[in-house]
Steps between C-alpha positions, in 0.01 A plus 500: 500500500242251608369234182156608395180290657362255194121454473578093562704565831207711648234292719170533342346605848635765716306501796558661855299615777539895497525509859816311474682712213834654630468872486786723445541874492335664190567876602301767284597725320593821774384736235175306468422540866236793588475450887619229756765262524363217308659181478460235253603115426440279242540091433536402178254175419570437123581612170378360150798339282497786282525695785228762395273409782498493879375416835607651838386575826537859637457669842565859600424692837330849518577823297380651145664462164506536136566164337538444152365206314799369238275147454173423467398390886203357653497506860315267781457642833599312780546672804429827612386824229619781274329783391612574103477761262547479163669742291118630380408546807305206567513375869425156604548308858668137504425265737576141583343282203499779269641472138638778328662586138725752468630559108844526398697857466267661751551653846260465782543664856483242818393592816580210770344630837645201715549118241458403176605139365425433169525198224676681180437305134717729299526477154753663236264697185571428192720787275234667315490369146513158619197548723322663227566156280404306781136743548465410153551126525216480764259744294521235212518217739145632663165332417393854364751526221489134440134568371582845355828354266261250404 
């Protein structure tokens, strides 16, 4: 079993151009897929020291699928465009330069008519009653309650 990665043995800048990332297969889920014969491949760019953060670059070829959201992810278009829609319906386009947030523990469906390459920041949620301590931090760290608490 490989040694766990200490904070002091990680360089303090990761940097790569995401052209140059190695991609490897990252096959989806075959009971995700709705129509086509998509295929997908990601390359891994970096992950926090506490490992609850990510960055990656992912690619996949034309078809339609569900896709569920297990992080937090903000996407960059790079190349090419998807058509989404979100579990409530909502439908939005993506295009190169776009920006996009997609919450954690949801499902969205993907269309991919020919390319889509995206920049993925993924990031692990807190468990619940640890976010709700953390909400509550920031409330009475906010310039509102500051003046409200006195």
């Amino acid at each position: 079993m490989p040694r766990p990665v200490r904070a002091s043995e990680m360089p303090p800048v990761v940097s790569a151009h995401s052209g140059h990332l190695a991609l490897k297969p990252a096959p989806i889920n075959p009971e995700w897929i709705i129509r086509g014969t998509p295929v997908a491949r990601v390359g891994d760019h970096s992950t926090s020291t506490d490992e609850a953060s990510s960055t990656a670059v992912w690619d996949c070829t034309a078809g339609e699928f569900r896709w569920y959201f297990g992080w937090d992810e903000t996407v960059v278009i790079q190349e090419g465009e998807v058509h989404v829609t979100a579990a409530d319906g909502t439908e939005r386009t993506l295009r190169a330069g776009d920006i996009a947030y997609f919450r954690g523990g949801t499902w969205a469906t993907w269309r991919v008519d020919d390319y889509v390459r995206k920049v993925a920041f993924l990031r692990k949620p807190f468990p619940e009653p640890l976010a709700t301590l953390y909400r509550i931090r920031n409330a009475l760290r906010s310039p509102t309650a500051t003046s409200v608490l006195g």
